[in-house]
Structure formats: C-alpha cells, structure tokens
C-alpha positions in Angstrom: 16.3 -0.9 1.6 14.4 2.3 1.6 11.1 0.4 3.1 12.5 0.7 7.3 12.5 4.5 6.3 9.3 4.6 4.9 7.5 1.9 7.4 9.2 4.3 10.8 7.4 7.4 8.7 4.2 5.0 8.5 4.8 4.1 12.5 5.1 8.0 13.5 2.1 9.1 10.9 -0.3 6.6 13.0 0.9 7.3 16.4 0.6 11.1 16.2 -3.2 10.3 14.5 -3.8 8.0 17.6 -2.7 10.7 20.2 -5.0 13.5 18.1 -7.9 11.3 18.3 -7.2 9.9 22.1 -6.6 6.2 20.8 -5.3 4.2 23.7 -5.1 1.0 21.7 -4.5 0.0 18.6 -5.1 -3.4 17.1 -4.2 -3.3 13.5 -2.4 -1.1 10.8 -3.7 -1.6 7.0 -1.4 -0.7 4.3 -2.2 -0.5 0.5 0.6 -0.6 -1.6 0.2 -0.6 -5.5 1.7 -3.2 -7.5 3.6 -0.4 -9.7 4.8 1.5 -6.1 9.0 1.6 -5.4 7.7 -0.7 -2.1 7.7 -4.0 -1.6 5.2 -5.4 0.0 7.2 -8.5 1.8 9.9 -5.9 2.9 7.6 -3.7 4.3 6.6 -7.1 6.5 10.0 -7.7 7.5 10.7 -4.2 8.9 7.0 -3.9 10.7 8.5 -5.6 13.7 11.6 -2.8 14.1 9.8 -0.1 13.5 6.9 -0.6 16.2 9.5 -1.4 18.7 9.0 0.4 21.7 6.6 2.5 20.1 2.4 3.1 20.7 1.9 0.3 17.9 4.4 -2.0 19.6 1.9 -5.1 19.9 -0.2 -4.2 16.5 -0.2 -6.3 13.8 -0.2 -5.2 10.0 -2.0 -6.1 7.0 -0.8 -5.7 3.3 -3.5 -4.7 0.6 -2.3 -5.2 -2.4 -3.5 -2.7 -5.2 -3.8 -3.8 -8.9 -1.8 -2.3 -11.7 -5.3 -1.4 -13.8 -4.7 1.1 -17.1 -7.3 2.3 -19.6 -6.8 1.1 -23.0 -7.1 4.2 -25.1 -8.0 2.5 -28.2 -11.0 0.2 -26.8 -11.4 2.2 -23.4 -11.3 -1.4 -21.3 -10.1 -1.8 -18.3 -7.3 -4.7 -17.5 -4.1 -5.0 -15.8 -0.6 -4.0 -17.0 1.2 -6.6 -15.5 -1.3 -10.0 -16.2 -1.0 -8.6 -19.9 2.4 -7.5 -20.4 1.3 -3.7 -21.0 -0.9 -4.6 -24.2 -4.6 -4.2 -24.1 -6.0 -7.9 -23.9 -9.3 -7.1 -25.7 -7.7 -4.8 -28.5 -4.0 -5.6 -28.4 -3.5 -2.0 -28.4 -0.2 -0.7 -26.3 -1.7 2.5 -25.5 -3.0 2.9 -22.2 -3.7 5.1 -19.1 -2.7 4.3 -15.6 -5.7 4.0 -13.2 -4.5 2.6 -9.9 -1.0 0.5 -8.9 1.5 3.5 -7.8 -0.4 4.0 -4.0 1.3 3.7 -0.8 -1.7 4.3 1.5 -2.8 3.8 4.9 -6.0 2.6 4.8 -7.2 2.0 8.3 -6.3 2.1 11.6 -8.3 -0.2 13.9 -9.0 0.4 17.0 -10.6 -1.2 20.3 
C-alpha cells in the first residue's frame, strides 16, 4: 500500500505551505484524486489518521474529490466518461478517444481559520 507514502508526502507538502504562509490552524485538507490515478481514494482515508499524527494537521479533517475519467472522442469530438462507457464513445461508438481528466492527484485546498 503505496498510499501511507504518498498521504505522509501530502502531510509534509501542507505543513511546510502552512509555516511559509504563517497558518497557525488548519481546519481541512482537500484532496482530488482521478478515477484513472494508482490511488485509492478509501485507502488514502484509512491512512489520514497516521499520517497527521503528531503532526501540524494532527486534528484536520480530509475531504476526497473525486475526479471523472472524461476522454474526447476523436471520431464525434464528445465528451463522456471512460469508465460509465467501457472506453467506447456513447454517442458514436467509436473506441478512439483522448484523455481529458482522471489521472490527478491534487491538493486542492487548504482551509484555514
């Protein structure tokens, strides 16, 4: 389970921006992670809680945003998701298509108060 790695990286990324920008508290951590992205979204839940231990973010919470899987058919140039349609274009039924979002692993926001 790669995602403790990844959500410590997350956890030291936020603090160091906190301490930059003289944040004393923080309240909440938003994530986007992309449907097609190597995390998963419930594991990166589950290790939240370990990672903030002891830490800045200790008593933040986190919210998941989950980002669609959208591709561009390149026959019919619609827009639809790869996943709800099984990688064919639903308009078209063409099996050519361009990824637009779904491999992201942001942080989105930071709130503070």
């Amino acid at each position: 389970m790669h995602e403790l790695g990844v959500v410590i990286e997350v956890v030291k990324t936020v603090e160091n921006f906190a301490v930059r920008n003289k944040l004393t508290k923080i309240d909440t951590v938003v994530l986007q992670i992309g449907e097609l992205s190597s995390m998963i979204p419930k594991y990166i839940e589950d290790c939240y809680p370990a990672a903030v231990d002891g830490t800045l973010l200790e008593s933040t919470k986190l919210k998941v945003e989950i980002l669609p899987a959208n591709a561009i058919c390149r026959s019919c140039n619609k827009v639809y998701n790869l996943l709800q349609n099984k990688k064919e274009c639903p308009f078209c039924k063409n099996k050519s298509w361009e990824l637009l979002s779904g491999r992201e692993f942001l942080i989105k926001e930071i709130v503070a108060y």
